[in-house]
C-alpha positions in Angstrom: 0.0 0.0 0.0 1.3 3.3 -1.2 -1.0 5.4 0.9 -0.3 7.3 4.2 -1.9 7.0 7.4 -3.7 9.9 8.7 -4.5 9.4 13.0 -6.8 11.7 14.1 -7.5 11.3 18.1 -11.1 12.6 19.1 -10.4 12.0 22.7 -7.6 14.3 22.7 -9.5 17.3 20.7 -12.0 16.4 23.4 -9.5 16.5 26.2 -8.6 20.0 24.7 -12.3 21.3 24.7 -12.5 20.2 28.5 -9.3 22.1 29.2 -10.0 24.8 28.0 -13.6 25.0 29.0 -12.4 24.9 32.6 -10.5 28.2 32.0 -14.3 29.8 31.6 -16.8 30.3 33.9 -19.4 30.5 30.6 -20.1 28.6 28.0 -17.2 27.6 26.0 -18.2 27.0 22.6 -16.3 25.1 19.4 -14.7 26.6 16.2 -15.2 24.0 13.2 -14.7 25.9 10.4 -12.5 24.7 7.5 -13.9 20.8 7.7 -12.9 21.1 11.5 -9.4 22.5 10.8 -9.2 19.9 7.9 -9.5 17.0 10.4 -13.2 16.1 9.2 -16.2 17.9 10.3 -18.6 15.7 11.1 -16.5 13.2 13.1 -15.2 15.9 15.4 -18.6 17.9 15.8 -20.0 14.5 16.5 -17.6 13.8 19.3 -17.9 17.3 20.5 -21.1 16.9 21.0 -20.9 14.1 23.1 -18.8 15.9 25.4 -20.9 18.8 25.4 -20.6 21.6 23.4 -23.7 23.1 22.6 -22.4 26.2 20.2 -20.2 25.8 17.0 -18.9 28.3 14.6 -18.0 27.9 11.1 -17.0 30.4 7.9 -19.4 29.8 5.8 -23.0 28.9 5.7 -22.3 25.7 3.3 -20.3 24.8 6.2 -22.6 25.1 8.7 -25.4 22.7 6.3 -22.6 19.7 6.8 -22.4 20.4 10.5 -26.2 20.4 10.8 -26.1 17.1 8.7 -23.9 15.3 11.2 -26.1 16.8 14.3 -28.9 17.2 14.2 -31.4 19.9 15.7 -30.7 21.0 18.5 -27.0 22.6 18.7 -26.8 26.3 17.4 -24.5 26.7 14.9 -23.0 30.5 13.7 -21.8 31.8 10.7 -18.5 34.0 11.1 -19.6 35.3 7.7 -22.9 36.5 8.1 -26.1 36.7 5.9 -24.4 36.5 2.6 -26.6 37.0 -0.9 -28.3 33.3 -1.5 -27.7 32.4 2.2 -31.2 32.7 3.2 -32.5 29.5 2.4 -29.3 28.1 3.6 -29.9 30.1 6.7 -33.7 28.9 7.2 -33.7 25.3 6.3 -29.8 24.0 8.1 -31.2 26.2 11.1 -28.2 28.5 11.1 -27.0 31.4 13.1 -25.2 34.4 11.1 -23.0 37.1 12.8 -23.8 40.1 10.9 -20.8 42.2 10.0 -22.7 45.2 8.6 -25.8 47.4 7.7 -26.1 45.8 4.2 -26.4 42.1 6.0 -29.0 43.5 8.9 -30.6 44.9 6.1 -30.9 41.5 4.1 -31.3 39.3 7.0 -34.4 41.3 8.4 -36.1 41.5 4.7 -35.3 38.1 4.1 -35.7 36.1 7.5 -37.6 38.6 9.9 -38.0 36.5 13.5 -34.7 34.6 12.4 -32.0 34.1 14.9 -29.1 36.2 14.5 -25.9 37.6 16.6 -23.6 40.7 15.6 -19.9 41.0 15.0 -18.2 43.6 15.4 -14.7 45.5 14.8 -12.6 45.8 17.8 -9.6 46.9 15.7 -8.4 44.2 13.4 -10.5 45.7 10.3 -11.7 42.6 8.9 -14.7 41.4 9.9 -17.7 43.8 12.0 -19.0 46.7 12.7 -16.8 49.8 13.1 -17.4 51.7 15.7 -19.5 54.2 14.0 -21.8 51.9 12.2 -22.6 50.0 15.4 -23.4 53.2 17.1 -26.2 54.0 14.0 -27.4 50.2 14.0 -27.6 49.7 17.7 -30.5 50.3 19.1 -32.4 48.9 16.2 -30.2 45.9 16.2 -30.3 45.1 20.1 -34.3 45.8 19.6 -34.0 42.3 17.4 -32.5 40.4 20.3 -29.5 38.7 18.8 -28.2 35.8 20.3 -24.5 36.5 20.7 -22.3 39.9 19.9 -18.8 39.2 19.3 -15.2 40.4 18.1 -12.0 39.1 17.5 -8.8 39.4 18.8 -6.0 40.1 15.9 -2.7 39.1 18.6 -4.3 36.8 21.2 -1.2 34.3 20.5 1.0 37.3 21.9 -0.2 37.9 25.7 2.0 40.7 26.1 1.0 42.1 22.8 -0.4 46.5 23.2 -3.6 45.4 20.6 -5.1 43.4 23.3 -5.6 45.1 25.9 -7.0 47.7 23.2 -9.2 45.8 21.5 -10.4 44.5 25.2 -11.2 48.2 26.2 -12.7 49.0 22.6 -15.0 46.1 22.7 -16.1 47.0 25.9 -17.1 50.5 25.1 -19.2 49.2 22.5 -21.1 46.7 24.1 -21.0 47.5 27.9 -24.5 47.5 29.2 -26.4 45.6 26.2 -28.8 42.9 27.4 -26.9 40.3 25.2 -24.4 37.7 25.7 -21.0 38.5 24.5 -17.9 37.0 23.1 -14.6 37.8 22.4 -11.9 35.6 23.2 -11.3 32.3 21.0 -7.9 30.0 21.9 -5.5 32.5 22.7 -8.0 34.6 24.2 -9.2 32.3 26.8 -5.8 31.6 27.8 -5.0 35.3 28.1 -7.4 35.1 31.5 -11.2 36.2 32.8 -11.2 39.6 31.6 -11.1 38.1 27.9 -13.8 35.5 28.8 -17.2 37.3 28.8 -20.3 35.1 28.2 -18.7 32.3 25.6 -14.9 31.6 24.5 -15.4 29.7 21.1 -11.5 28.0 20.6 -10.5 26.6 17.7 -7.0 25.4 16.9 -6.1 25.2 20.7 -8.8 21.9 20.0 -6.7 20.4 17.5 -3.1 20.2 19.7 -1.5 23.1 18.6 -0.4 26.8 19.8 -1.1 28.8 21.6 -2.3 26.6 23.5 0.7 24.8 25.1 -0.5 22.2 27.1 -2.8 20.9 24.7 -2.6 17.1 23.8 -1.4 15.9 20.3 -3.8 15.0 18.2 -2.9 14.6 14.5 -0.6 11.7 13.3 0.9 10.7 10.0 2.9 8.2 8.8 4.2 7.9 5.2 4.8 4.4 3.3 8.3 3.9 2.3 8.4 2.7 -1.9 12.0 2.5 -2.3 15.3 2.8 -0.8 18.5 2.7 -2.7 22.7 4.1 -2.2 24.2 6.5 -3.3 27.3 7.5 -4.2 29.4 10.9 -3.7 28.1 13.1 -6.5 25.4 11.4 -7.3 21.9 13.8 -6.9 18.1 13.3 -5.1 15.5 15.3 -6.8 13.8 17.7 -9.3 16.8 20.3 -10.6 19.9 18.7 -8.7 19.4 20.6 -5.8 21.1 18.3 -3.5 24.2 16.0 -3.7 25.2 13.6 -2.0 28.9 14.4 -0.4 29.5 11.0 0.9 28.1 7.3 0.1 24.3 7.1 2.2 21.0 5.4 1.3 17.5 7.5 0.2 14.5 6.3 0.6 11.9 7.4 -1.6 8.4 8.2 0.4 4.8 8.1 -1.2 3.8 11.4 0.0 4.0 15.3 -1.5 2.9 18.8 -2.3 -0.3 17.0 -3.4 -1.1 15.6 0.1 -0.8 19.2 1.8 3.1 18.5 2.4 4.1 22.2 1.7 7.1 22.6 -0.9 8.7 25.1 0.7 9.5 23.0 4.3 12.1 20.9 2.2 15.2 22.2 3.0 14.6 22.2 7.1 12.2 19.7 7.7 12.8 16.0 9.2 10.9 13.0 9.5 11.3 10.2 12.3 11.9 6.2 10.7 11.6 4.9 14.2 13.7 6.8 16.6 15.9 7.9 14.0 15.9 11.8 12.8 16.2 11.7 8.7 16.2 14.7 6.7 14.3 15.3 4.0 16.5 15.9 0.7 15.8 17.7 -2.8 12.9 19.3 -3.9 9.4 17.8 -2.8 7.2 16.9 -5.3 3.7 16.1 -6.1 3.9 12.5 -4.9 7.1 11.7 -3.5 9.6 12.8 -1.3 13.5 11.7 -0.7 14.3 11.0 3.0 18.6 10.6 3.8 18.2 7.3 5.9 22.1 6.3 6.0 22.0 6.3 10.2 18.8 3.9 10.1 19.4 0.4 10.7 16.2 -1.5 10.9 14.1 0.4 7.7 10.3 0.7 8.9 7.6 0.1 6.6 6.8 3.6 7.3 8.2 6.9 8.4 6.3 9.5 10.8 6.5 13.0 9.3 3.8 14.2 12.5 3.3 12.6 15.5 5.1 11.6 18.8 8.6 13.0 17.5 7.2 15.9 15.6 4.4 18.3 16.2 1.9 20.6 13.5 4.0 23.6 15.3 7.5 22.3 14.4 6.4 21.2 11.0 5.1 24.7 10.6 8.3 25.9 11.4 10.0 24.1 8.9 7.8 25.2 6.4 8.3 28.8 7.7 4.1 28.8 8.4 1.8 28.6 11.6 0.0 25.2 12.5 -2.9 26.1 11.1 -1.8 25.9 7.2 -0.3 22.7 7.9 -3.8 21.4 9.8 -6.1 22.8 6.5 -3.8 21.5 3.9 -3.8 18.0 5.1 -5.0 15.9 1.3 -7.4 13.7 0.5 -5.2 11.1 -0.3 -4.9 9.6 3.3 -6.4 7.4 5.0 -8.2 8.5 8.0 -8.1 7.1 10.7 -10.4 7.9 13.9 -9.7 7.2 17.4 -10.3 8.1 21.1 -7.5 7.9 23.2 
């Protein structure tokens, strides 16, 4: 079998959710978006579920159909991206919660859906996604006299405690929503963990769910282990690779692995990244391509069946690294080639 091995553990993202959900004294909600982070949506909001979360958030109201799919009624489900055109039956039928990011959407949610459920988001600072300041303060009262369900923001440097924009974006959200009779939320991974006064009503984490920063103690949850094809020596000269673009300076052995830029290995991590043939470190060598990659195994001595590229040696974060990224590119690149496989640890 030429095809890698994708473990994804649902008792660890579940283990995350319950850690961080103790940080909160409210409701601590999920981030799904993105097929779950590229894990696969409906066994992870399944398995939420289960352990309890009652609130999910996803990008895009497509999105937030699958997720209703895999639940059921019952949970709510919000849309980061509000009441877009052509979302309304989307909107009506899945169920589905938008956060309206501007006049234009109230404007189309309330002619389209009146009595529909909706929350607001606004613009604390990171000019992206909201309100402004000034729009909220024209919308406001008429908004609030809707009862939304939830008004958020979003932190733009939450993975930096120490970070100035936080504590800004803290005191500019609170200016614009202190005394509404609405539950609020601001914080989502690295906002929980920057304390309380980030908390509010709901945290909603998201990659802090899926092992990775900035979330430190979170538990590993991704694993994947590459078939090995091929091995073969070579000699002092001799090169690995697309364009030459590494020789070998001394005799070795390469083994050829049946993964690439096609499976969401990203091209650019060659030149610093590693993978683990047992407890032996091998570096990657030449130019990754679509399908295969060249691993130096010359210190190996017993050649496994299969090397892990993430896993108990190697984390998304170090991998990112590599690749000069964050966690979550590597996460939502992961292919479709793989097979997945689920457990709970």
């Amino acid at each position: 079998m030429a095809q890698s091995v994708l473990t994804i553990d649902l008792g660890a993202i579940c283990a995350n959710w319950r850690a961080l959900a103790a940080m909160n004294a409210g409701q601590t909600a999920a981030a799904v978006k993105a097929n779950a982070y590229g894990l696969g949506a409906a066994k992870v909001v399944t398995a939420l579920a289960d352990t309890g979360v009652r609130t999910f958030f996803v990008a895009q109201a497509e999105e937030g159909v699958v997720i209703r799919q895999a639940l059921g009624p019952g949970p709510t489900i919000c849309v980061f991206g509000g009441h877009m055109h052509g979302d309304a039956p989307l909107l009506r039928d899945a169920n589905l919660v938008p956060m309206i990011n501007s006049i234009d959407q109230m404007l189309r949610h309330v002619e389209s859906l009146p009595a529909h459920p909706f929350g607001i988001q606004l613009d604390s600072g990171m000019n992206r996604l909201g309100m402004e300041p000034g729009e909220w303060s024209a919308l406001r009262d008429i908004a609030l006299g809707q009862k939304p369900v939830l008004v958020m923001s979003h932190l733009a440097c939450a993975d930096e405690p120490n970070h100035g924009m936080n504590a800004f974006q803290l005191q500019t959200f609170r200016q614009m929503t202190d005394g509404i009779d609405a539950p609020r939320s601001l914080a989502a991974t690295g906002g929980t963990i920057l304390g309380p006064d980030y908390h509010f009503d709901m945290t909603r984490p998201g990659v802090g769910l899926y092992g990775c920063l900035p979330f430190f103690d979170a538990r590993p949850v991704v694993s994947l282990d590459i078939p090995v094809i091929q091995v073969r020596d070579v000699n002092p000269g001799e090169s690995v690779g697309y364009g030459n673009s590494w020789v070998a300076r001394v005799p070795g052995r390469i083994a050829t692995i049946s993964a690439g830029y096609a499976d969401g290995i990203i091209r650019a991590m060659g030149p610093k990244a590693y993978v683990w043939a047992g407890e032996t470190r091998c570096k990657i060598v030449g130019r990754i391509s679509m399908d295969l990659i060249g691993v130096d195994v010359s210190a190996v001595q017993d050649m496994p069946d299969m090397v892990e590229l993430l896993g108990r040696h190697q984390t998304v974060d170090s991998l990112a690294d590599a690749a000069g990224t964050i966690g979550y590119e590597i996460l939502t690149s992961l292919g479709t080639r793989y097979t997945r496989r689920y457990i709970s640890s």
